[in-house]
C-alpha beads as a LAMMPS data file, in Angstrom:
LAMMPS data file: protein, C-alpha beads

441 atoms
440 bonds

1 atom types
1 bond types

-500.0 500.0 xlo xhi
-500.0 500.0 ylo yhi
-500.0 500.0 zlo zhi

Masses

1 110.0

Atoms # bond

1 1 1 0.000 0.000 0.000
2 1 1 3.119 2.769 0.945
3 1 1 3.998 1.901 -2.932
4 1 1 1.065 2.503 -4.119
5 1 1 1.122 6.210 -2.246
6 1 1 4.295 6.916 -3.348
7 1 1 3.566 5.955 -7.075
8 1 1 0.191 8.376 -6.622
9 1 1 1.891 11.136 -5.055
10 1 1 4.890 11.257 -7.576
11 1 1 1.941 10.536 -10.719
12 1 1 0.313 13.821 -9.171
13 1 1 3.726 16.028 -8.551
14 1 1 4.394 15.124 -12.512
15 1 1 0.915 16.586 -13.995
16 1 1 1.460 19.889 -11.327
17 1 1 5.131 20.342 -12.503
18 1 1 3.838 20.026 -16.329
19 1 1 0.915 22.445 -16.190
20 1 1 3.404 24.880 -13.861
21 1 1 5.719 24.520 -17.110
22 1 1 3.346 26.151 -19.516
23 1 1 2.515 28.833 -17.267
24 1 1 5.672 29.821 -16.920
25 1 1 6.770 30.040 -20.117
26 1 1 3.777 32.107 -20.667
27 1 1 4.794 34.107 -18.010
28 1 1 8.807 34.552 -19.110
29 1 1 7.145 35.384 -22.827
30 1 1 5.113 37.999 -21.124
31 1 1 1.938 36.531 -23.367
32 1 1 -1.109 35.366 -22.754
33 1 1 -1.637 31.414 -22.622
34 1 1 -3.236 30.327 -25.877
35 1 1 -6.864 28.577 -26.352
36 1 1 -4.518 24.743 -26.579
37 1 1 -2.513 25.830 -23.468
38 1 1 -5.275 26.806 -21.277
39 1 1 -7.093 23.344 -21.874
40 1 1 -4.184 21.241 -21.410
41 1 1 -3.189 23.344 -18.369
42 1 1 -6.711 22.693 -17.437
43 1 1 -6.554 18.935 -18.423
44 1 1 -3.469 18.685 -16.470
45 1 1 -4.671 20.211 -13.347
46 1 1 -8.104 17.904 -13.583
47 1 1 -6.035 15.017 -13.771
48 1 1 -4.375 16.066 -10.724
49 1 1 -7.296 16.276 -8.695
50 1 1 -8.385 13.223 -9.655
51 1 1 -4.896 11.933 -8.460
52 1 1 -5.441 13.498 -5.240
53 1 1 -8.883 12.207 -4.632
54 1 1 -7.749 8.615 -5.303
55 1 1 -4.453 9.466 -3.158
56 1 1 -6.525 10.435 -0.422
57 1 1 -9.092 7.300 -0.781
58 1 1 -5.743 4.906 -0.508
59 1 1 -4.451 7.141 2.669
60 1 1 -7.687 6.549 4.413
61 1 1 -7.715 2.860 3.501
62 1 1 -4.095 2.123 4.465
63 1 1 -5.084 3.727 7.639
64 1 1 -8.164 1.821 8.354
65 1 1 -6.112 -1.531 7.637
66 1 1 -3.479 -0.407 10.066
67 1 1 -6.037 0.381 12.826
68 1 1 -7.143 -3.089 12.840
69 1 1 -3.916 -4.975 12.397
70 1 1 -4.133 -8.253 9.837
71 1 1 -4.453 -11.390 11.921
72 1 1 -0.915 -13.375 12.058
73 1 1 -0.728 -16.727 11.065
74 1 1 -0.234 -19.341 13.480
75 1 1 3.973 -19.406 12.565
76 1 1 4.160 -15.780 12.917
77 1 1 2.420 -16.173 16.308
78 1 1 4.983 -18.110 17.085
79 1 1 7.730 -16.692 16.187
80 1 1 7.144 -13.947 17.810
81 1 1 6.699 -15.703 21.144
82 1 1 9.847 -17.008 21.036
83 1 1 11.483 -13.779 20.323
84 1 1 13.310 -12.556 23.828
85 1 1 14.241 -8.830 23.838
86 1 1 16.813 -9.417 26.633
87 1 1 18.515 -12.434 24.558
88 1 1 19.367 -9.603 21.845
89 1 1 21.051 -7.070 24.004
90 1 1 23.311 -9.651 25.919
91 1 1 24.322 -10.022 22.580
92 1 1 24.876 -6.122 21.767
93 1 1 26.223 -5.774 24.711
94 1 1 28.969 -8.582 23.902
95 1 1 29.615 -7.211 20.253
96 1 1 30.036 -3.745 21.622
97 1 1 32.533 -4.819 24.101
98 1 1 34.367 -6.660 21.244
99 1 1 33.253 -10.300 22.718
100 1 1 32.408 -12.920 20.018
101 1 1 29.085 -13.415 19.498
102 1 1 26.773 -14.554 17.016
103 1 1 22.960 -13.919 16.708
104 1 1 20.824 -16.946 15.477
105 1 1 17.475 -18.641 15.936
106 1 1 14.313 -16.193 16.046
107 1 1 16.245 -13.222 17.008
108 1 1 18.116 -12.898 13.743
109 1 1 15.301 -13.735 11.715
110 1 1 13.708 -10.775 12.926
111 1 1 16.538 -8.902 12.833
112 1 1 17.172 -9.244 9.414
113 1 1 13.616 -8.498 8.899
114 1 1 13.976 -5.083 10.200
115 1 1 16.875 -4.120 8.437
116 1 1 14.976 -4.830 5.042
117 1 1 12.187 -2.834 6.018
118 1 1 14.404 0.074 7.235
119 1 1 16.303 -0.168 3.390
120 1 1 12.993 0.354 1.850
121 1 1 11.874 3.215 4.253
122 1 1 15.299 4.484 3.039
123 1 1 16.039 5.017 6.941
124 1 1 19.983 4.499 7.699
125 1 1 19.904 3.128 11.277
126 1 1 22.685 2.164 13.856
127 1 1 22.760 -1.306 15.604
128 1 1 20.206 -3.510 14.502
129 1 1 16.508 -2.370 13.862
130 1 1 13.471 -4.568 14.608
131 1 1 10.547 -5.078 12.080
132 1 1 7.344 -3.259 12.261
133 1 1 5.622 -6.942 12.949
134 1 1 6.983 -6.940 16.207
135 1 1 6.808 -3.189 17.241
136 1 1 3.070 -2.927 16.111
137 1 1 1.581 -6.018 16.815
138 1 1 -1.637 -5.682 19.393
139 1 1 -2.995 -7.987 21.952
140 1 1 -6.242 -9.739 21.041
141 1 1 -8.100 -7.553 23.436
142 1 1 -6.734 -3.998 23.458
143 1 1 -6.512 -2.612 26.806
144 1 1 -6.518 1.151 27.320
145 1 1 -4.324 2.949 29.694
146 1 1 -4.851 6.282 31.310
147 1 1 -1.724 8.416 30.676
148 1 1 -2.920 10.771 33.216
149 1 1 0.360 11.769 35.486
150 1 1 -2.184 11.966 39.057
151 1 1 -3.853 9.326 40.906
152 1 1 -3.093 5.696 40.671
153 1 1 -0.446 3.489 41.327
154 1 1 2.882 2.643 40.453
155 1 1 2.248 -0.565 38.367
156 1 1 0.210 2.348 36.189
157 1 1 3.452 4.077 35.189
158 1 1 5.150 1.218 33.491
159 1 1 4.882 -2.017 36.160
160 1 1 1.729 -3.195 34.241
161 1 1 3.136 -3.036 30.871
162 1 1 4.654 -6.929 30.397
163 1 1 2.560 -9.292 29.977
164 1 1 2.618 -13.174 30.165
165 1 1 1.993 -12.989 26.209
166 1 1 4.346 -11.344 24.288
167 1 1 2.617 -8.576 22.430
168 1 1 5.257 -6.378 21.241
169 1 1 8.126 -4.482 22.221
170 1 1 5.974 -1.586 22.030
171 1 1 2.574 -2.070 21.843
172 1 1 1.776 0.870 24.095
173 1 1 4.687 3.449 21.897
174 1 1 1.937 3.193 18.961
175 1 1 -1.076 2.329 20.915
176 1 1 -0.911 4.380 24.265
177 1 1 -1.373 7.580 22.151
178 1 1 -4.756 8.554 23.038
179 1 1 -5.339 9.995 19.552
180 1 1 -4.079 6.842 18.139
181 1 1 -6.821 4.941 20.433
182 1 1 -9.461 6.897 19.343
183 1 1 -9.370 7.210 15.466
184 1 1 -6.495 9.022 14.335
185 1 1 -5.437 8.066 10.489
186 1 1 -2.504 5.899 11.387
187 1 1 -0.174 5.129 8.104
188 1 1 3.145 2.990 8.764
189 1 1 5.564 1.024 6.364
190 1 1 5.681 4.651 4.379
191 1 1 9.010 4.846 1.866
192 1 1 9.891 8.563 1.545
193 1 1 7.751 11.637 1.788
194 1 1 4.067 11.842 1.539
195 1 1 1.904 14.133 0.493
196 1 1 -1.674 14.037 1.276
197 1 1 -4.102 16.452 0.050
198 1 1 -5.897 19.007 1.870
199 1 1 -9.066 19.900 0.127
200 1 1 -10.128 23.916 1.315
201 1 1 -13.179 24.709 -0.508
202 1 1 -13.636 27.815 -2.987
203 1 1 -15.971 31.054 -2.049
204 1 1 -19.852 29.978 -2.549
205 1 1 -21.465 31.106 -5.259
206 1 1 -23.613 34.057 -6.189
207 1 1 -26.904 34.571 -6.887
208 1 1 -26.762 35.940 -10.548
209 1 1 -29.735 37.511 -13.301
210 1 1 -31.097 35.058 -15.640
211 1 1 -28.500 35.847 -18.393
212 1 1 -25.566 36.712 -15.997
213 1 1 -21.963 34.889 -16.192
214 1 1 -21.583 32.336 -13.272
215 1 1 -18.729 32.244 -10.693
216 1 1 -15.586 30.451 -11.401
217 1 1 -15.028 28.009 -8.629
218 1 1 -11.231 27.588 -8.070
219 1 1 -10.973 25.381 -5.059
220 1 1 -7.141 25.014 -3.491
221 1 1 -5.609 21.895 -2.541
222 1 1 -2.507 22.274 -0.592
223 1 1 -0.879 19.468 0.632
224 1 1 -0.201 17.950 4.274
225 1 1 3.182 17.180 3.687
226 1 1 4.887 14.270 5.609
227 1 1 8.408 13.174 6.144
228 1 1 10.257 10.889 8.416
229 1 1 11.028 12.807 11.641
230 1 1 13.607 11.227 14.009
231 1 1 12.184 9.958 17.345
232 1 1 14.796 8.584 20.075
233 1 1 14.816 7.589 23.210
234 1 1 17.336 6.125 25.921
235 1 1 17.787 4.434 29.022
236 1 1 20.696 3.444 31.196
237 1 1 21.086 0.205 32.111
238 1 1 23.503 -1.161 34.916
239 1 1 25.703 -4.268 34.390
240 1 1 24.287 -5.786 36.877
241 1 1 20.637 -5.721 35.493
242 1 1 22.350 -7.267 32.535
243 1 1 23.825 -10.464 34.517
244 1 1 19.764 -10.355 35.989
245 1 1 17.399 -13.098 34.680
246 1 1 15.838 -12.430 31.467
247 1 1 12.053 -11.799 32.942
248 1 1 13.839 -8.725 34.890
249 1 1 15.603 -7.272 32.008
250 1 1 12.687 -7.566 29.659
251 1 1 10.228 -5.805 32.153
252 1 1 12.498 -3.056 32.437
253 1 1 13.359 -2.554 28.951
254 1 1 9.716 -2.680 27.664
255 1 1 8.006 -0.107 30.736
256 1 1 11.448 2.024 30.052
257 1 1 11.216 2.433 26.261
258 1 1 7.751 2.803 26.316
259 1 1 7.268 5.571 28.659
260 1 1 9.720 7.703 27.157
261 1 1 8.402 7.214 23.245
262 1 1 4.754 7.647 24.563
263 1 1 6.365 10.912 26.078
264 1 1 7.819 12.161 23.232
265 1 1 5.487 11.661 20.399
266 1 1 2.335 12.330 22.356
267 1 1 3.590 15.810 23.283
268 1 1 4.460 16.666 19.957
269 1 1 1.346 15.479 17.961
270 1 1 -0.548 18.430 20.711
271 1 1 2.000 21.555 19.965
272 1 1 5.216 20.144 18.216
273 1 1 6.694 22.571 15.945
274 1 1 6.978 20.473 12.635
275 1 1 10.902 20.757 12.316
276 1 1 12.280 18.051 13.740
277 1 1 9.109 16.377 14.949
278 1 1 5.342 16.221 14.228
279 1 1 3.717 19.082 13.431
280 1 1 1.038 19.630 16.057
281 1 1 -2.510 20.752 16.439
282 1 1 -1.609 23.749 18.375
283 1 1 0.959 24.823 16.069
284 1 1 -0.976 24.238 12.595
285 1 1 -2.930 27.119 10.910
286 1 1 -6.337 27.860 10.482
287 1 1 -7.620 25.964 13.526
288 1 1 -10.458 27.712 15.278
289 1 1 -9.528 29.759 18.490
290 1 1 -11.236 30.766 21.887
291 1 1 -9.635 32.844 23.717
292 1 1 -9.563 33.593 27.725
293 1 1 -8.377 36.810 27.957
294 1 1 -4.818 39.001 27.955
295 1 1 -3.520 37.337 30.610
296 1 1 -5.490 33.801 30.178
297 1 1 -8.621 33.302 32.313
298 1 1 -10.170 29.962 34.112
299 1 1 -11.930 28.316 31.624
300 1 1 -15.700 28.477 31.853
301 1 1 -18.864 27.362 29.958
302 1 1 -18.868 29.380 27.569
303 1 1 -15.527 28.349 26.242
304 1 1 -15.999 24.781 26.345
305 1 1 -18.998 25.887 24.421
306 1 1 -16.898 27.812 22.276
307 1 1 -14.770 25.544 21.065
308 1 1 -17.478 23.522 19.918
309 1 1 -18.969 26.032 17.869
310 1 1 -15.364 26.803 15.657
311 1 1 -15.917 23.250 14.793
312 1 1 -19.798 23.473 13.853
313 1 1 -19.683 27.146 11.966
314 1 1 -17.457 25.516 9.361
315 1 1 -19.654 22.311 9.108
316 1 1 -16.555 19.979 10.709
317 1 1 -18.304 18.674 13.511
318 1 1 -18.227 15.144 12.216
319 1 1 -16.611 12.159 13.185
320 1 1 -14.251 11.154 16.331
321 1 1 -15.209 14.515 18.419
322 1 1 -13.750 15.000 21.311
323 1 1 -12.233 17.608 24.281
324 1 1 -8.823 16.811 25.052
325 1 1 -6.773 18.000 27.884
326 1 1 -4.584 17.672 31.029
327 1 1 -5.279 16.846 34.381
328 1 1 -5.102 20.010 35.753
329 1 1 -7.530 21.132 33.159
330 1 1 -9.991 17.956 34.335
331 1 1 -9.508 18.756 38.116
332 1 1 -10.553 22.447 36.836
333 1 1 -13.405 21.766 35.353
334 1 1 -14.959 19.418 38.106
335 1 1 -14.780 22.343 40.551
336 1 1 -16.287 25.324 38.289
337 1 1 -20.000 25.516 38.077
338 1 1 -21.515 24.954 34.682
339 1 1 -23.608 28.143 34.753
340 1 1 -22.862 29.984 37.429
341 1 1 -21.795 30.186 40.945
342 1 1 -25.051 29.234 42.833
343 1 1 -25.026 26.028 39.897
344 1 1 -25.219 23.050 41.676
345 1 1 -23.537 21.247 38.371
346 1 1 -20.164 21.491 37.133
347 1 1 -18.719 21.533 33.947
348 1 1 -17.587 18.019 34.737
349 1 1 -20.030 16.477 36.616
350 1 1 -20.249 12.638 37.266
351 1 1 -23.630 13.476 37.304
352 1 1 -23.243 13.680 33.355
353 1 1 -21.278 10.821 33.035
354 1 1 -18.410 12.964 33.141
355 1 1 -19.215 13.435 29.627
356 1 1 -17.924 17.221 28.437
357 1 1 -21.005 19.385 26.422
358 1 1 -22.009 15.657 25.998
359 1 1 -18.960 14.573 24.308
360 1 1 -16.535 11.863 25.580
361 1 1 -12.873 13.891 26.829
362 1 1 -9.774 12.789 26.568
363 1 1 -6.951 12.981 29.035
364 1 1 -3.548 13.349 29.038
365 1 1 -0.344 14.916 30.226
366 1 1 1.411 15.495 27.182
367 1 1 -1.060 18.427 26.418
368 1 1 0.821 21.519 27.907
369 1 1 0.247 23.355 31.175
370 1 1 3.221 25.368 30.823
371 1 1 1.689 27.936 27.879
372 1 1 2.431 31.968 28.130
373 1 1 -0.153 34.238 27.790
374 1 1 0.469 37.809 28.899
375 1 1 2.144 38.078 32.039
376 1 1 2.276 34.326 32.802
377 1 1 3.140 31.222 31.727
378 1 1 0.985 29.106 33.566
379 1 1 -1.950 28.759 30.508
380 1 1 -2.673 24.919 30.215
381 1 1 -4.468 23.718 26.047
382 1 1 -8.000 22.443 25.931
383 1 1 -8.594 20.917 22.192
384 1 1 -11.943 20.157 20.951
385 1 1 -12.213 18.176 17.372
386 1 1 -11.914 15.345 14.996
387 1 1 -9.439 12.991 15.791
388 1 1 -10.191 11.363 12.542
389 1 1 -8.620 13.982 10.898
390 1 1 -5.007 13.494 12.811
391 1 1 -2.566 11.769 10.179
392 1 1 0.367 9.850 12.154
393 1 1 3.192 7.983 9.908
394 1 1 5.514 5.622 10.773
395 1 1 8.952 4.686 8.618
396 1 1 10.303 0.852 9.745
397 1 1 10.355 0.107 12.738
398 1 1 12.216 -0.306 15.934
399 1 1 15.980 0.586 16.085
400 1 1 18.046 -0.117 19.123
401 1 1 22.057 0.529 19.522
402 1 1 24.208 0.531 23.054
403 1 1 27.059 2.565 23.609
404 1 1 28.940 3.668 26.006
405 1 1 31.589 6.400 27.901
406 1 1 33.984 6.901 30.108
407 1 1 31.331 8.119 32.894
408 1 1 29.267 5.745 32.574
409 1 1 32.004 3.037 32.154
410 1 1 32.878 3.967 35.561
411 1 1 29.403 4.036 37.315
412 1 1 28.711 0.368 35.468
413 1 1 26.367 1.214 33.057
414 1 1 25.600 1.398 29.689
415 1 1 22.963 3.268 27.448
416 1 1 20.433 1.480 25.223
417 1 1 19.226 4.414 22.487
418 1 1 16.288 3.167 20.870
419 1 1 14.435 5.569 17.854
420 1 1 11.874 5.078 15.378
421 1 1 11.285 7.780 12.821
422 1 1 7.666 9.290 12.628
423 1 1 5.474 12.114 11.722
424 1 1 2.156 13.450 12.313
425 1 1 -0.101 16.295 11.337
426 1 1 -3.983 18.084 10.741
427 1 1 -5.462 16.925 7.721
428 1 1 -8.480 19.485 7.898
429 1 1 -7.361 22.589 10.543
430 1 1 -10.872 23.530 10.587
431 1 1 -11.988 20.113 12.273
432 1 1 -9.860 21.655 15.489
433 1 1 -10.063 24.303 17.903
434 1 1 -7.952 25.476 20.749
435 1 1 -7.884 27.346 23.970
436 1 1 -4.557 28.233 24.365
437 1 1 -4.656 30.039 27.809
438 1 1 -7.184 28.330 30.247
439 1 1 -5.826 28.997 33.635
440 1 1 -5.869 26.409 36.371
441 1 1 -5.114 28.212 39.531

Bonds

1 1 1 2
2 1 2 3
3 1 3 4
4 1 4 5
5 1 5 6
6 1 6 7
7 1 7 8
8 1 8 9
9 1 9 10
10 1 10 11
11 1 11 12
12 1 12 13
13 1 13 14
14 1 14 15
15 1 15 16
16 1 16 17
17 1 17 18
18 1 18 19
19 1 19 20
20 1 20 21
21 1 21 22
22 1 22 23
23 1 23 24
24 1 24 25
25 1 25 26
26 1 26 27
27 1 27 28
28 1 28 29
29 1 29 30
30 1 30 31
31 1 31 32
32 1 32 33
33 1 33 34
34 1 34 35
35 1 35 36
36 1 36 37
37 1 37 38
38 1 38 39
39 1 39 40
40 1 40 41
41 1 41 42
42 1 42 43
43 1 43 44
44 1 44 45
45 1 45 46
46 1 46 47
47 1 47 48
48 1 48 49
49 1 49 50
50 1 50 51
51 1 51 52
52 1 52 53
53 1 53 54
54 1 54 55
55 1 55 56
56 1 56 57
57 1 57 58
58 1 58 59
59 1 59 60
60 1 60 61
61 1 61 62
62 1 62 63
63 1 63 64
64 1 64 65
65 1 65 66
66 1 66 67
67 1 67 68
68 1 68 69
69 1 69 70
70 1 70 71
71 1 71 72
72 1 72 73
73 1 73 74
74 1 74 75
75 1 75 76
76 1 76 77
77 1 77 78
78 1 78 79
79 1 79 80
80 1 80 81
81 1 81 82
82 1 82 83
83 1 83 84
84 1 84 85
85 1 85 86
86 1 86 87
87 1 87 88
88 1 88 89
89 1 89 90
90 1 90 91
91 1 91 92
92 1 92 93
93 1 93 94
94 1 94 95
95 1 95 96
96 1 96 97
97 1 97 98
98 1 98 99
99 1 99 100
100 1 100 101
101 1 101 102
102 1 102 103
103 1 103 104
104 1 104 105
105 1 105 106
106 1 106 107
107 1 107 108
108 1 108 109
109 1 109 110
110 1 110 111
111 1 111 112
112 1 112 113
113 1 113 114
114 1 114 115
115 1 115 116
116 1 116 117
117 1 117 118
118 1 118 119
119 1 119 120
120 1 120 121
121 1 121 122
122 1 122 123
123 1 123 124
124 1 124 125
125 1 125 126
126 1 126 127
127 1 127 128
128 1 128 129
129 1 129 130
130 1 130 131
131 1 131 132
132 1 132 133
133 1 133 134
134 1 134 135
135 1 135 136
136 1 136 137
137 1 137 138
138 1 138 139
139 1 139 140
140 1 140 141
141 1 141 142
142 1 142 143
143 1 143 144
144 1 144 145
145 1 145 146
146 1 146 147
147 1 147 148
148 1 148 149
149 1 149 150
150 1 150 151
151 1 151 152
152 1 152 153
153 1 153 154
154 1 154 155
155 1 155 156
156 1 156 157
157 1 157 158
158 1 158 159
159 1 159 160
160 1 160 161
161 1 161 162
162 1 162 163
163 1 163 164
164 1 164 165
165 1 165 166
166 1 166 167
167 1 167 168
168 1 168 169
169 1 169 170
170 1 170 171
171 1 171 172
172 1 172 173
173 1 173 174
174 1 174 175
175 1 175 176
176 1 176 177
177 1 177 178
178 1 178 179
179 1 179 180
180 1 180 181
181 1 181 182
182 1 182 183
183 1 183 184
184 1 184 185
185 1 185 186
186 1 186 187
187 1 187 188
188 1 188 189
189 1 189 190
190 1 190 191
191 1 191 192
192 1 192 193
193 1 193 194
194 1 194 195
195 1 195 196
196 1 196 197
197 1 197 198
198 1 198 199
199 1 199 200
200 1 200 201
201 1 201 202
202 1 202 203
203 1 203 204
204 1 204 205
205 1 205 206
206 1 206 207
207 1 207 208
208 1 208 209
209 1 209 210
210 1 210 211
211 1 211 212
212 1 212 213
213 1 213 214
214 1 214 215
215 1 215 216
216 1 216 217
217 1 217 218
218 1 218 219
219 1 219 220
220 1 220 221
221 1 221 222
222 1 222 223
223 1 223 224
224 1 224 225
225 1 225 226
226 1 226 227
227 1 227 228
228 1 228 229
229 1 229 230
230 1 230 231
231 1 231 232
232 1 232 233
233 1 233 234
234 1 234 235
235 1 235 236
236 1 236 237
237 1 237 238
238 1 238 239
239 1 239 240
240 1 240 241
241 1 241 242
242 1 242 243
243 1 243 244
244 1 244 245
245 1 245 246
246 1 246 247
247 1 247 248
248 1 248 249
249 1 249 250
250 1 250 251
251 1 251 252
252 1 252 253
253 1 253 254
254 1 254 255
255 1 255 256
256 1 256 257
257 1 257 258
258 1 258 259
259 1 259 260
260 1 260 261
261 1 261 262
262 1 262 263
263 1 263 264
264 1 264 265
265 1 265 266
266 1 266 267
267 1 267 268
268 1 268 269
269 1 269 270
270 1 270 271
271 1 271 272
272 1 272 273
273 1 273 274
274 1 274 275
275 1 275 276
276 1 276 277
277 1 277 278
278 1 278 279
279 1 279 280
280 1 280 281
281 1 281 282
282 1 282 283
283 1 283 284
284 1 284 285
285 1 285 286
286 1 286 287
287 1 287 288
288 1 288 289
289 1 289 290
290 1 290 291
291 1 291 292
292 1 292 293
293 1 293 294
294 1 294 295
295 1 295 296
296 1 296 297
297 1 297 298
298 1 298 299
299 1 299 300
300 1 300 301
301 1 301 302
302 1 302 303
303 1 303 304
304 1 304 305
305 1 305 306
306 1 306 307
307 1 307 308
308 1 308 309
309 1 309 310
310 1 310 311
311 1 311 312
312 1 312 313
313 1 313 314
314 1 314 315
315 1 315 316
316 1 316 317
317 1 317 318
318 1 318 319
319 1 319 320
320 1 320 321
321 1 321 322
322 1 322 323
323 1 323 324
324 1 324 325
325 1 325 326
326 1 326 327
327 1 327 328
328 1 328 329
329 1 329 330
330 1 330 331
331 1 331 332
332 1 332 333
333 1 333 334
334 1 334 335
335 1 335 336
336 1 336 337
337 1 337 338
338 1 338 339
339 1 339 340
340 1 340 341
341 1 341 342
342 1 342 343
343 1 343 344
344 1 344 345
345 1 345 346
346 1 346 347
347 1 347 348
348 1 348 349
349 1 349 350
350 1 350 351
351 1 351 352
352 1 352 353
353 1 353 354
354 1 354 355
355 1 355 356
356 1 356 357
357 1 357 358
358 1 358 359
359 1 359 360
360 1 360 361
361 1 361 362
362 1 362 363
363 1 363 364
364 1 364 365
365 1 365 366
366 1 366 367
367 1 367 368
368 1 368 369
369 1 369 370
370 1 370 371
371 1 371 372
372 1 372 373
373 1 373 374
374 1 374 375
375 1 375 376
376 1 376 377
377 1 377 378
378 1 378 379
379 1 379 380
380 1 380 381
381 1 381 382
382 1 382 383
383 1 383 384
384 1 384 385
385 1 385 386
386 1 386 387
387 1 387 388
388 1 388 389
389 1 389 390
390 1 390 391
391 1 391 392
392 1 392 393
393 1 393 394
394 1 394 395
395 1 395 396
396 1 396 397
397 1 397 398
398 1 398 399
399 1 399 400
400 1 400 401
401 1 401 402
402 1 402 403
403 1 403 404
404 1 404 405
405 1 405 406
406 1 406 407
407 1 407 408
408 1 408 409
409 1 409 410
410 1 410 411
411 1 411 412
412 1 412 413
413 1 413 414
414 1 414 415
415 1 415 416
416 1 416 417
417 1 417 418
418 1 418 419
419 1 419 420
420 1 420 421
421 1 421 422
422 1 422 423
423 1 423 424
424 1 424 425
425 1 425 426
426 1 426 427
427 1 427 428
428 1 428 429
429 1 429 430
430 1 430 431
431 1 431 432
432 1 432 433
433 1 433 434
434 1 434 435
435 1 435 436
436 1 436 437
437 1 437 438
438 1 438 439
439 1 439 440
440 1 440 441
């Protein structure tokens, strides 16, 4: 299917580049174009929204395929059962210290797998990369994890992450993502950069006299462009956890790496910059906006309300909609009266089901509380939107390297740097809306 996007998106670059050729020429000629120019640019550009319609039918299918994994056969089950993460860096670990060692059995099967997956996601990777088979595959009943920071115990952070079935390395890196759980477009095994279309209608028409010209329609399609954004993580691991039975080591490794990847990628799909990571909803343009005040303000009614309505007024309240926020945000909102202060509801009421202006909210700590607005810096992000229309892409899978320096040499450990490379981004802006600066104080 990635082949088949990147075969559509290069058909579709070729037709734009060929019409933008005949207008420029006509341009550098200082001329008009002539009656055959016009309809081939026309013919040209037709053909390329027909490319991007089809483009964008194979996105959304791709996605829908990767949401709801294909079943493994009954060898594949297997094999990855007998895969043991711990086996593999015992032998890193003796390669890096210049020990012999050879891999075999299951683990290099695997390995080898990964490393042709990573050559055709043209990703150069250190150490040895694991395939997307093991990183992505899903228990037969998903289980859904808070990643709210407060309340709870420890086994929530990480302890309850191992189970007595291997499901993954890191089931909960790709499925812990609360927009990921709840209907983003999730694309993996992508080769290169992809473009996916972002349709933005024309003006409406006008009324006009019985014998009056109509309106050209000239809709726009810019393009959500996506490219393979580096996403690392590390952990420090003693010797002596190494010498440790391999149950030990492989609870560790799996709670570490995951916490750490959920961390970074879940941040950055709520207000990452689009540089070196995924471009988030905060950050993108032409999202709908409520605003608190010049300083920020507590968030009330009105604004929850608010948000809502930037959705509706541009017909985008369709789909996955939901409120998503932090848990400062959520303690905030179960103290503040709905209405007003003699209101015996609040805006989260458990009386409502805890339900948000009726809609199911989301929760999680990656969504900022750290904002500045005016004078302070204290503004946490409410979100309201579709969460269908949240494009995450994965290149290969799992790569995983040890190294190691003097300082750490001498406090007897070593560093396991694990990194996958990602993206993510709004396919319609106008299906979100933010508060930026909803005080919690």
């Amino acid at each position: 299917m990635s082949n088949r996007l990147k075969e559509l998106n290069e058909k579709r670059g070729a037709k734009l580049k060929e019409a933008s050729a005949i207008v420029k020429l006509a341009t550098e000629t200082k001329r008009e174009l002539t009656a055959d120019e016009q309809a081939k640019v026309n013919g040209l550009q037709d053909e390329a929204d027909q490319i991007s319609q089809s483009l964008m039918t194979e996105a959304r299918q791709m996605a829908l395929e990767g949401m709801t994994a294909p079943s493994l056969s009954v060898s594949e089950e297997q094999t990855i059962d007998r895969f043991s993460l711990s086996r593999l860096i015992r032998h890193m670990d003796r390669v890096f210290r210049g020990q012999p060692s050879s891999l075999d059995g299951v683990e290099a099967e695997l390995v080898a797998e990964g490393e042709r997956e990573a050559r055709e996601a043209r990703i150069e990777t250190s150490g040895v990369t694991l395939p997307r088979i093991l990183v992505r595959r899903s228990p037969a009943t998903p289980e859904r994890r808070d990643m709210s920071v407060t309340g709870g115990t420890t086994t929530q952070y990480g302890g309850n992450l191992v189970s007595t079935q291997k499901i993954g390395l890191a089931d909960d890196f790709y499925n812990g993502s609360i927009l990921r759980q709840n209907g983003a477009m999730v694309l993996e095994g992508l080769i290169g950069n992809l473009g996916l279309p972002r349709y933005s209608k024309a003006s409406d028409p006008t009324k006009k006299t019985e014998n009056e010209s109509s309106d050209e329609l000239t809709p726009t399609i810019p393009l959500l462009s996506l490219s393979p954004k580096r996403l690392p993580a590390h952990i420090d691991i003693s010797d002596q956890l190494l010498v440790q039975s391999a149950p030990a080591l492989e609870a560790f490794l799996r709670s570490a790496l995951t916490r750490q990847m959920l961390a970074v990628q879940e941040k950055a799909f709520f207000h990452g910059n689009g540089t070196s990571e995924a471009t988030g909803i905060a950050a993108t343009s032409g999202i709908g906006s409520v605003a608190g005040g010049t300083n920020g303000a507590a968030p009330d009614w009105a604004d929850i309300v608010g948000l809502e309505r930037e959705v509706d007024v541009d017909n985008a309240a369709i789909g996955a909609l939901h409120y998503m926020s932090n848990s400062k945000v959520r303690a905030k909102l179960k103290q503040t009266a709905k209405i007003s202060s003699t209101d015996s509801y609040t805006i989260l009421d458990e009386r409502y089901g805890n339900l948000l202006n009726g809609y199911v909210p989301l929760w999680t700590n990656a969504i900022s509380s750290t904002l500045t607005k005016g004078n302070q810096s204290l503004s946490s992000a409410i979100f309201f939107g579709n969460v269908n229309d949240y494009v995450i892409g994965y290149w290969g899978g799992l790569s995983l390297e040890i190294v190691r320096d003097k300082a750490l040499a001498i406090a007897g450990q070593r560093t396991l740097v694990a990194q996958v490379y990602y993206d993510g981004g709004v396919l319609r802006p106008v299906s979100f809306a933010a508060m930026l600066d909803a005080l919690t104080a």
